[in-house]
C-alpha positions in Angstrom: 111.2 83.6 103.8 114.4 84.1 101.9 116.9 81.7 100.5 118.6 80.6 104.3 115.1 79.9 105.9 115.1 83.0 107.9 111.9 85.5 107.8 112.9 88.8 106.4 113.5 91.7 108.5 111.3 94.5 109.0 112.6 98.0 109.5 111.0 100.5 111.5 113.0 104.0 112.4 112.7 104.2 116.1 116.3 103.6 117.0 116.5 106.5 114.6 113.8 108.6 116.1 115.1 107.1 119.9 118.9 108.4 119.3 117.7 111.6 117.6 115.9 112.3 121.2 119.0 111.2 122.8 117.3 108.3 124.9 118.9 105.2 125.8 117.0 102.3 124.9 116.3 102.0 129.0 114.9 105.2 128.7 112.2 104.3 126.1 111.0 101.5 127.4 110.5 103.4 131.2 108.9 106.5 129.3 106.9 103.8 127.1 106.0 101.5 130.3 107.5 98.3 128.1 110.0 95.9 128.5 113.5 96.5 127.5 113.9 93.6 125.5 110.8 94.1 123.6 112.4 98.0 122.3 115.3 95.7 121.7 113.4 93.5 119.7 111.5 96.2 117.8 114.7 98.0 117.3 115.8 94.2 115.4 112.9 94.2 113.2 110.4 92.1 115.2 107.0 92.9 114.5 105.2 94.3 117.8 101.3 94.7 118.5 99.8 98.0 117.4 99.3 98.6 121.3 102.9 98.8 121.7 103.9 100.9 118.8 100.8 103.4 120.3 103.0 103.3 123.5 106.7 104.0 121.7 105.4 106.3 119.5 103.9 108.3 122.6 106.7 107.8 124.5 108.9 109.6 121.8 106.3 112.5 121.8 104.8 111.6 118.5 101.2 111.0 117.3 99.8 107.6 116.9 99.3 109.1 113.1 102.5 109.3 112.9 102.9 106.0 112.7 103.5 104.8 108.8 107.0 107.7 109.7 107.8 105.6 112.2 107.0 101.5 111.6 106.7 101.6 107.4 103.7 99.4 106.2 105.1 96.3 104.0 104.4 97.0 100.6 102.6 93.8 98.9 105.3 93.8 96.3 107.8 93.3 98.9 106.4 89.9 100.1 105.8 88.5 96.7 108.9 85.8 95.6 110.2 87.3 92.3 108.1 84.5 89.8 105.4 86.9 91.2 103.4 83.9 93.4 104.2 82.4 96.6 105.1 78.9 96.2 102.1 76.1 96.5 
């Protein structure tokens, strides 16, 4: 969590990926057979189930191994507190 409470954001490309295709969101989640507000969502920074990235990913004309381009894995480093330890 950071200083307000909130859990940090993680950011994925696909709005990237989505507008480089020239889809609307709408489009996605029709071609991706999801709900709108769960591209919405994922678009936020939400974490998703690996089921639905499979299906955005496809749905965008990638490979599911294309996935670490598309949803970066959190690096360890990035979820320690800056002492180095999560707090007890």
């Amino acid at each position: 969590m950071d200083g307000n409470g909130k859990r940090p954001v993680r950011r994925n490309r696909v709005r990237e990926f989505r507008e480089n295709r020239l889809m609307t969101q709408a489009q996605l989640a029709r071609k991706a057979k999801v709900a709108l507000r769960t591209i919405h969502s994922v678009e936020k920074g939400m974490n998703c189930r690996m089921d639905t990235k499979r299906k955005i990913l496809l749905a965008l004309g990638m490979r599911f191994e294309d996935k670490d381009h598309v949803f970066p894995p959190l690096s360890l480093s990035s979820e320690l507190p800056v002492e180095g330890r999560f707090p007890g």
